[in-house]
FIKE-904821 format. One line per 8 residues: number of its first residue (from 1); their letters; for each residue x, y, z of N, C-alpha, C, O. Coordinates in pm, whole numbers, plus 50000, padded with zeros to 5 digits. Layout:
<pts>
NUM) a) X,Y,Z,X,Y,Z,X,Y,Z,X,Y,Z | ...;
</pts>
This chain:
<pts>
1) xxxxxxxx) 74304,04842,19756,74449,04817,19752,74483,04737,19627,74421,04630,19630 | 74557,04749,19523,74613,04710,19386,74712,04618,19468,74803,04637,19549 | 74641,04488,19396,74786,04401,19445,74877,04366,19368,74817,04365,19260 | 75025,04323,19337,75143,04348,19285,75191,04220,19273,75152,04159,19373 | 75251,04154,19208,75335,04053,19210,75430,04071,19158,75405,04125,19050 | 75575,04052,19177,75739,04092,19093,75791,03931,19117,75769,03858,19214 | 75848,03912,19027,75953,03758,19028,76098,03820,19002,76106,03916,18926 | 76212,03768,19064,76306,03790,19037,76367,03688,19051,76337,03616,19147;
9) xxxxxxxx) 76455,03654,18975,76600,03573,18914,76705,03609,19027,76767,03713,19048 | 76703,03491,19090,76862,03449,19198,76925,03309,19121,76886,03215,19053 | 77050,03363,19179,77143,03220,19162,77157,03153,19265,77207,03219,19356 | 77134,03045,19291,77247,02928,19393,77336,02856,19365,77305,02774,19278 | 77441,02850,19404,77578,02761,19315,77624,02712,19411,77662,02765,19516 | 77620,02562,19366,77669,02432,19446,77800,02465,19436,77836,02517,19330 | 77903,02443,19543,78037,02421,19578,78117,02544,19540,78213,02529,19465 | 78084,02666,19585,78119,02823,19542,78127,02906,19707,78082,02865,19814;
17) xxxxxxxx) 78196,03026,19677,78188,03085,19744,78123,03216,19766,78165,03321,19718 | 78025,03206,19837,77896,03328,19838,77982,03457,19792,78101,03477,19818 | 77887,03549,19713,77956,03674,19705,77836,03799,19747,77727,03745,19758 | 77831,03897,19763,77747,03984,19825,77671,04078,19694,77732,04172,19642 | 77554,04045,19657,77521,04130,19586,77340,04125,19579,77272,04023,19575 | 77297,04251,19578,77165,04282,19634,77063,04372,19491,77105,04466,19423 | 76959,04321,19483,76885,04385,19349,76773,04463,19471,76724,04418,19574 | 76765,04559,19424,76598,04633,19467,76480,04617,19375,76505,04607,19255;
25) xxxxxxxx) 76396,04614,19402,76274,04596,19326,76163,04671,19349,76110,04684,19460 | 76118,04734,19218,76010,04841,19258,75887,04817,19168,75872,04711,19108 | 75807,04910,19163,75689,04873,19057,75587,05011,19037,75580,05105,19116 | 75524,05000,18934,75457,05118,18868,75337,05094,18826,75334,05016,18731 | 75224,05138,18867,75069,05117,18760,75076,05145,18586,75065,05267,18575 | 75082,05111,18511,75110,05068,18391,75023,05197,18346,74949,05243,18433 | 75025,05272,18194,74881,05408,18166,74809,05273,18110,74837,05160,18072 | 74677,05375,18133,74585,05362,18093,74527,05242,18003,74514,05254,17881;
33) xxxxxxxx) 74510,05181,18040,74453,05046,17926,74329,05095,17867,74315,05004,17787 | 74210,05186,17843,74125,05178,17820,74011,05104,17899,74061,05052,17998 | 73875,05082,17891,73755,05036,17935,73774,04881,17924,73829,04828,17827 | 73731,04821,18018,73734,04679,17972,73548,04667,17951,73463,04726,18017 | 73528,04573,17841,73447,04579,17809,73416,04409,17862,73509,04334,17891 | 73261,04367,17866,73232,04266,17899,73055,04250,17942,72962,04327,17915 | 73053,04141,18004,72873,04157,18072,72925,04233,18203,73034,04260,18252 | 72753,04257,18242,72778,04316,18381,72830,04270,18503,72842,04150,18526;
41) xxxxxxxx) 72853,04332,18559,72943,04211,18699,73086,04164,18641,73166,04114,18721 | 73120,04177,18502,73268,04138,18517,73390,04277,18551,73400,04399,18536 | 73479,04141,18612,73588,04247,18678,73715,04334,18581,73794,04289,18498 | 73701,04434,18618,73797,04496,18493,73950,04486,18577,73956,04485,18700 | 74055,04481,18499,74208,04455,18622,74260,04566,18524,74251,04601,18406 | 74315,04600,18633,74465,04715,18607,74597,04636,18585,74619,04540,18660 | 74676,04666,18497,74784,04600,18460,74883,04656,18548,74896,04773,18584 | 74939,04572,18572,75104,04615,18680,75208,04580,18612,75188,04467,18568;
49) xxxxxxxx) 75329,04629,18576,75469,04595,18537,75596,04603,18653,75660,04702,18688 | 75607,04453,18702,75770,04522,18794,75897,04523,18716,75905,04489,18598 | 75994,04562,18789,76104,04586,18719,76230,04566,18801,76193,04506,18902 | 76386,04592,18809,76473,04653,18900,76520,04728,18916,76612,04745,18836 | 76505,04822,19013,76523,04918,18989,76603,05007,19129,76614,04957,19241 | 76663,05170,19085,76666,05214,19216,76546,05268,19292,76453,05308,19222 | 76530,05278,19453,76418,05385,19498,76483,05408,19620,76524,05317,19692 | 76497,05574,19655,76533,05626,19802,76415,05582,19904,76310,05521,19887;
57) xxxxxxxx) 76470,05633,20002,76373,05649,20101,76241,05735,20105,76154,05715,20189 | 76233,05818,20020,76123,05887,19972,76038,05784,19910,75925,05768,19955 | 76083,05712,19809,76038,05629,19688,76024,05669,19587,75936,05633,19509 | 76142,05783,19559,76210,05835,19446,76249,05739,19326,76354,05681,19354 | 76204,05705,19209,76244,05594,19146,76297,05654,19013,76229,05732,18946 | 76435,05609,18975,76498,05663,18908,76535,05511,18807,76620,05425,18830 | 76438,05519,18691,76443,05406,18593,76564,05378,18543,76619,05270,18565 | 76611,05463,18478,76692,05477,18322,76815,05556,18419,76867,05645,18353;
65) xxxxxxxx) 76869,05546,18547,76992,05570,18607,77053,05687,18515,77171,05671,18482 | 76990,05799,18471,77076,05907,18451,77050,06035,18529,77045,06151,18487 | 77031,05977,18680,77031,06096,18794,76875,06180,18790,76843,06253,18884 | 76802,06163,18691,76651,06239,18732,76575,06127,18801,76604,06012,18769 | 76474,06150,18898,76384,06086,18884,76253,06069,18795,76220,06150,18709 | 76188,05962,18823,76085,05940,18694,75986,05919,18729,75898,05919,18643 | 75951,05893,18856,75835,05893,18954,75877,05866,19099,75981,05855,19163 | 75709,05859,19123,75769,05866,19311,75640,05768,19373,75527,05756,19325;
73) xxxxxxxx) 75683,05719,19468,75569,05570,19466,75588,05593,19636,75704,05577,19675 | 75502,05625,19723,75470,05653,19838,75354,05593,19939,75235,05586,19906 | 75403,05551,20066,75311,05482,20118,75326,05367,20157,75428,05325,20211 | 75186,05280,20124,75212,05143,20097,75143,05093,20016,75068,04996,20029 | 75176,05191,19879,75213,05155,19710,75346,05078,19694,75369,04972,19635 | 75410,05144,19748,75557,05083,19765,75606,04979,19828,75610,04976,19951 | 75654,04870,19744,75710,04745,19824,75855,04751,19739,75867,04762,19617 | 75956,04741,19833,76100,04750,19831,76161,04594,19871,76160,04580,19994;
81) xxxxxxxx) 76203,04499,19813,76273,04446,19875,76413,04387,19824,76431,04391,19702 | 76495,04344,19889,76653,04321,19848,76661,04190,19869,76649,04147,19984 | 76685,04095,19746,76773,03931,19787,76854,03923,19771,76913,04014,19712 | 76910,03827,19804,77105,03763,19730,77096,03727,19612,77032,03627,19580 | 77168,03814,19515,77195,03694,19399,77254,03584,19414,77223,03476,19363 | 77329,03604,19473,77418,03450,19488,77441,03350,19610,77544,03376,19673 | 77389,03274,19643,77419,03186,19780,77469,03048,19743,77427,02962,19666 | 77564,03055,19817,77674,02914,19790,77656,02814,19870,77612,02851,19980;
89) xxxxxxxx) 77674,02683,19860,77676,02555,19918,77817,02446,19889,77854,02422,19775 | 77858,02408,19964,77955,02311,19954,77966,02174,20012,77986,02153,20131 | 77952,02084,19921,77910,01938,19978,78076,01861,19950,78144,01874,19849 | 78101,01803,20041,78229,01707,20084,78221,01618,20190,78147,01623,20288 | 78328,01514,20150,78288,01408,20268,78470,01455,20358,78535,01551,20317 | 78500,01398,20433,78604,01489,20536,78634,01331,20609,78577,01289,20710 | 78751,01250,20519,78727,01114,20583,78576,01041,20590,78497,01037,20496 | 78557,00990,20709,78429,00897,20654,78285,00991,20738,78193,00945,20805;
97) xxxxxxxx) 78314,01124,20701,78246,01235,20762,78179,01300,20672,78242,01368,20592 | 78073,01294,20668,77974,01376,20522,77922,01533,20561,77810,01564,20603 | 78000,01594,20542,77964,01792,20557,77931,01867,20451,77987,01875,20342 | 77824,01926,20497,77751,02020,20363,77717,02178,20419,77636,02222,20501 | 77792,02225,20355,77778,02403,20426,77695,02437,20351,77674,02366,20253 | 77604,02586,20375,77548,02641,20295,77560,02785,20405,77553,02794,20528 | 77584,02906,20281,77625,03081,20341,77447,03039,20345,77364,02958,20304 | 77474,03215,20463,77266,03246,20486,77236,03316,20371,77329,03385,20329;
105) xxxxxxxx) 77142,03317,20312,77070,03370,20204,76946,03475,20310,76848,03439,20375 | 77006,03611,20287,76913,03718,20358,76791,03790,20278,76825,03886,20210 | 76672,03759,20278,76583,03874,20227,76551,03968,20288,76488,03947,20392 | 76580,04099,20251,76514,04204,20333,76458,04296,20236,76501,04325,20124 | 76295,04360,20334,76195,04390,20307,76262,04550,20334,76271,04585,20452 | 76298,04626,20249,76290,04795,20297,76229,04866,20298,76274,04980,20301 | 76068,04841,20296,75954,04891,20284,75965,04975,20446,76009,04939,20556 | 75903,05101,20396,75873,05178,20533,75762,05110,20609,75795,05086,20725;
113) xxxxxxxx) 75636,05072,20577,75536,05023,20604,75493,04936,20552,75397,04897,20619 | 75517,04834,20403,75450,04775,20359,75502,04602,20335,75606,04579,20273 | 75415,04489,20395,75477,04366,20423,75467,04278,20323,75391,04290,20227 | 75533,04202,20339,75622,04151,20150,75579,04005,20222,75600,03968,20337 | 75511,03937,20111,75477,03797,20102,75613,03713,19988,75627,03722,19866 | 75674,03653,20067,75764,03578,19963,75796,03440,19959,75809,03363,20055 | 75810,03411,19805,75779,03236,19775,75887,03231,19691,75944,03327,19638 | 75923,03059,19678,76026,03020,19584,75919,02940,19474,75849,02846,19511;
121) xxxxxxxx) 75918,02990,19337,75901,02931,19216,75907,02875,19145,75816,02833,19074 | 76081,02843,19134,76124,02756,19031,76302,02752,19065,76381,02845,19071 | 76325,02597,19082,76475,02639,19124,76565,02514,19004,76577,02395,19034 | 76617,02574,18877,76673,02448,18800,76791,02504,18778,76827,02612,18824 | 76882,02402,18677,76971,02411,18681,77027,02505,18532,76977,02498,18420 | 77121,02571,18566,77165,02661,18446,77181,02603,18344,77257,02507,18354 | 77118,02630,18199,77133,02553,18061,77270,02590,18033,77332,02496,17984 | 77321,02668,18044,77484,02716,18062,77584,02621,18144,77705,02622,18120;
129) xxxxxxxx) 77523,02537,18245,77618,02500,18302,77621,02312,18234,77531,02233,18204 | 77818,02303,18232,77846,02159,18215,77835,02009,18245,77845,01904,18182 | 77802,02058,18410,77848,01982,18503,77742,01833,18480,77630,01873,18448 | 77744,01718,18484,77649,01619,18455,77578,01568,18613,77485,01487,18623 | 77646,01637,18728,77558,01626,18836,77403,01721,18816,77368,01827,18764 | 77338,01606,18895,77151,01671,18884,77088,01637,19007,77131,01559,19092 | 76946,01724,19008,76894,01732,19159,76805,01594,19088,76771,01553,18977 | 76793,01547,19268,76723,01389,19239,76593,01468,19387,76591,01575,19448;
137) xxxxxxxx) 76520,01364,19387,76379,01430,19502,76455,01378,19675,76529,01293,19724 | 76408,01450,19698,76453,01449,19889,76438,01268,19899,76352,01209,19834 | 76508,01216,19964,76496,01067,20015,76479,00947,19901,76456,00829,19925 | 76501,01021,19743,76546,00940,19679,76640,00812,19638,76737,00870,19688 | 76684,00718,19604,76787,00623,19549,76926,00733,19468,76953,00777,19356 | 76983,00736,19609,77128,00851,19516,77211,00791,19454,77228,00674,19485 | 77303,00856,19332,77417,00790,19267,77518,00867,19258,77513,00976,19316 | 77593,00843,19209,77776,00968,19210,77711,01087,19121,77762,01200,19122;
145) xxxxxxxx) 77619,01062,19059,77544,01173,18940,77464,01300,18969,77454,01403,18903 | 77402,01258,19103,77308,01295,19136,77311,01356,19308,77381,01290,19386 | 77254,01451,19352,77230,01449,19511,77071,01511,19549,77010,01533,19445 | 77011,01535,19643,76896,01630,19670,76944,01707,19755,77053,01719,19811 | 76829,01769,19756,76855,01955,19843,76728,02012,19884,76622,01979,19831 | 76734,02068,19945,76611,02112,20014,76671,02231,20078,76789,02235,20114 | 76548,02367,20095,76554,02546,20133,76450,02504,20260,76349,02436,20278 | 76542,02587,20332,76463,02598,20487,76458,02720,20546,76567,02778,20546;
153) xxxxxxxx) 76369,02779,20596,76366,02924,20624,76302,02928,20768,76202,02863,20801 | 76371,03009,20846,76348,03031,20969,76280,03203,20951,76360,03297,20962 | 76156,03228,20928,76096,03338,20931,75989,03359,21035,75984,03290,21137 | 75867,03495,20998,75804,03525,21081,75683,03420,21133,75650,03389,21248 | 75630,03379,21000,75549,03244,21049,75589,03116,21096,75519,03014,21101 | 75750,03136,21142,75777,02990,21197,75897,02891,21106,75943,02973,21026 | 75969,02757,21081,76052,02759,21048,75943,02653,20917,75824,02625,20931 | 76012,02622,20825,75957,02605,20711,76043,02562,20583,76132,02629,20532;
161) xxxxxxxx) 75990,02418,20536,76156,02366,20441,76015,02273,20306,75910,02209,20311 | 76106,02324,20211,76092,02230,20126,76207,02154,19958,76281,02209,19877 | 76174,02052,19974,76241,01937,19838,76262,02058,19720,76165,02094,19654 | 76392,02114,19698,76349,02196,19570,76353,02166,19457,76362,02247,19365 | 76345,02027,19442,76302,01931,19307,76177,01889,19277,76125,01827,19184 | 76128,01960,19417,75978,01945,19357,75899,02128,19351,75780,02152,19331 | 75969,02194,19368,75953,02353,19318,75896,02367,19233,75904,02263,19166 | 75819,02458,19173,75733,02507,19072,75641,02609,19058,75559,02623,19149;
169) xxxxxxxx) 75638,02684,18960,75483,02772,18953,75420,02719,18999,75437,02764,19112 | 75306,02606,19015,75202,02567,19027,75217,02422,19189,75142,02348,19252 | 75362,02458,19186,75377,02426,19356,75492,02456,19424,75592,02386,19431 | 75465,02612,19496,75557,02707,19495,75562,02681,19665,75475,02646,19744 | 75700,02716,19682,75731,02722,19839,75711,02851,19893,75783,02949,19872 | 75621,02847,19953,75549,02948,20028,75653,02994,20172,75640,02932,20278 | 75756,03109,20158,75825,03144,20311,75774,03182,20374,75812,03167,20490 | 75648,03264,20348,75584,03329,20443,75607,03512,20430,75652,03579,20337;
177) xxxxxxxx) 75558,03549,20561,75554,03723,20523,75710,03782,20572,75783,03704,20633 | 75750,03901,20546,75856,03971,20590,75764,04107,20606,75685,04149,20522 | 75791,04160,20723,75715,04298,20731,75859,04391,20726,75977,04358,20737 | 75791,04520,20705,75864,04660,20678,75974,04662,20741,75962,04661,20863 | 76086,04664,20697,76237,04685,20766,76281,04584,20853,76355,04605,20949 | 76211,04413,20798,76263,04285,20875,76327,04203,20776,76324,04240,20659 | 76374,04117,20803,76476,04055,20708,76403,03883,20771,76366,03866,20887 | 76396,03771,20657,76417,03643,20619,76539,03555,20564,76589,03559,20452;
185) xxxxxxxx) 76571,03480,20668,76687,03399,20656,76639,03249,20595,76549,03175,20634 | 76742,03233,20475,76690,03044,20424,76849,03063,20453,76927,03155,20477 | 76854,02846,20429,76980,02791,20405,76934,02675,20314,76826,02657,20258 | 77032,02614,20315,77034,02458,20213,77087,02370,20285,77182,02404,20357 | 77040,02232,20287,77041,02081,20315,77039,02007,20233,76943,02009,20156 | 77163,01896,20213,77163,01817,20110,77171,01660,20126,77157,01627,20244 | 77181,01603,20080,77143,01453,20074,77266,01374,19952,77216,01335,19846 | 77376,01359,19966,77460,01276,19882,77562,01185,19928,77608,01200,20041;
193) xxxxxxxx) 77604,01090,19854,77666,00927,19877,77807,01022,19855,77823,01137,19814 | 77876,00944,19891,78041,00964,19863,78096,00961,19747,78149,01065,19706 | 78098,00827,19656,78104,00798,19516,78052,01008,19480,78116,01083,19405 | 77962,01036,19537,77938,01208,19436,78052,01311,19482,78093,01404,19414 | 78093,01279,19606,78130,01392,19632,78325,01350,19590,78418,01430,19597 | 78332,01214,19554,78466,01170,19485,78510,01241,19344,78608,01311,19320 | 78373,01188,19238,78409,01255,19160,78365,01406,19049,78391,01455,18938 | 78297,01425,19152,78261,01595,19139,78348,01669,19235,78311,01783,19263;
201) xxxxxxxx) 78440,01631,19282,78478,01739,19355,78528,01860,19335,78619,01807,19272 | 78554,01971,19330,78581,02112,19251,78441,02135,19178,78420,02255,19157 | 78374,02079,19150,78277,02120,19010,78177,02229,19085,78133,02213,19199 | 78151,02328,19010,78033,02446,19054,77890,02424,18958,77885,02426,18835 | 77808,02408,19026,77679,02372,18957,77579,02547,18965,77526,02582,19070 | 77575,02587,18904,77479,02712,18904,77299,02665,18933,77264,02557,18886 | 77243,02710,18974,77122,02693,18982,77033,02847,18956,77079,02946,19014 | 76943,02859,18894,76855,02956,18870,76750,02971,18986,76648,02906,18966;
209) xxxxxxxx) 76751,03016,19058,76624,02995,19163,76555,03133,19086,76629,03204,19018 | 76371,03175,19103,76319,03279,19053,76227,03276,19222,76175,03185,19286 | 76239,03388,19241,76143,03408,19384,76012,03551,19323,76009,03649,19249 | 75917,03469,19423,75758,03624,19397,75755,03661,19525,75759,03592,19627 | 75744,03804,19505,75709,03870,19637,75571,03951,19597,75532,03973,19482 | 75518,03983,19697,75429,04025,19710,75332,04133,19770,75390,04140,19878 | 75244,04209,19781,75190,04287,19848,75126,04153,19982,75079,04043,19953 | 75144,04201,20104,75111,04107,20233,75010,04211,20297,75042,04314,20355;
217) xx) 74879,04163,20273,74748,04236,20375,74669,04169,20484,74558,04192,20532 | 74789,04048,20516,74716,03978,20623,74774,04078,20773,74734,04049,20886;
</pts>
């Protein structure tokens, strides 16, 4: 079994209103690399490229969207899955009442048969965006500047949250599996003083979240 890894680019935007929009993701064995050369016993790897793309229910994959297809990926070669680009959060205090909404952020797996391992990577803030509010670590010393946040996911292995100021390649939030034609629900939890929510109020903070999914053979 060739295993696969795809990352894709979501947004989260502090103090916005969710909007509905869904990427598919597909993937292709790359030609031919040639022989890998080496001592004996070393492992030769096949290169994988993902992409976004369309695929039917066949796993008809139509690259370059001018109505042909361009291959066909069948089985459980094929891992399909759909996130939100965009999931919104809104932090306000309501009198001496501190409320923080966050819309559900849905992943779903459209794989006929094949179960999708998915993690959060990296969640910062847009170099595009103005705003001088910044993520501080879960249970930090807060200021009007600053708040924390934390992703919690109620999935198949159980419910599951982590600080996304401490997110990263190299310490990635693990959600767990989504199998063939099931869907994973996160939300957001935040942590801020009043003085923030005084004078940020209106302001939209963009966030870049990048999520990996995966081929799942447990």
């Amino acid at each position: 079994m060739k295993r696969v890894i795809l990352v894709l680019f979501v947004v989260c935007i502090l103090a916005a209103v969710p909007t509905a929009a869904f990427a598919l993701a597909g993937w292709q064995e790359s030609p031919a690399q040639g022989e890998t050369s080496g001592n004996s016993g070393a492992q030769s790897n096949t290169s994988l490229w993902g992409y976004i793309a369309n695929a039917n229910e066949e796993g008809l994959v139509d690259v370059d969207m001018d109505g042909i297809y361009d291959f066909n990926i069948v089985g459980l070669e094929l891992l399909d899955v759909s996130v939100p680009l965009k999931v919104g959060t809104v932090a306000m205090y309501n009198g001496a009442n501190k409320e923080f909404y966050s819309s559900i952020g849905i992943i779903r797996n459209n794989s006929k048969v094949t179960r999708a391992r998915m993690s959060l990577i990296s969640f910062t803030k847009d170099s595009a965006n103005t705003s001088t509010l910044e993520l501080a670590p879960w249970g930090s010393m807060l200021t009007q500047d600053n708040f924390a946040m934390k992703v919690m996911v109620n999935g198949q292995a159980g419910r599951a949250e982590s600080d996304v100021s401490q997110i990263s390649a190299s310490n990635p939030f693990v959600m767990g599996p989504v199998s063939a034609k099931r869907t994973m629900e996160y939300t957001f939890d935040a942590q801020f003083i009043a003085e923030m929510a005084d004078k940020h109020i209106g302001e939209i903070v963009d966030y870049n979240c990048v999520f990996k999914f995966e081929l799942d053979n447990a």
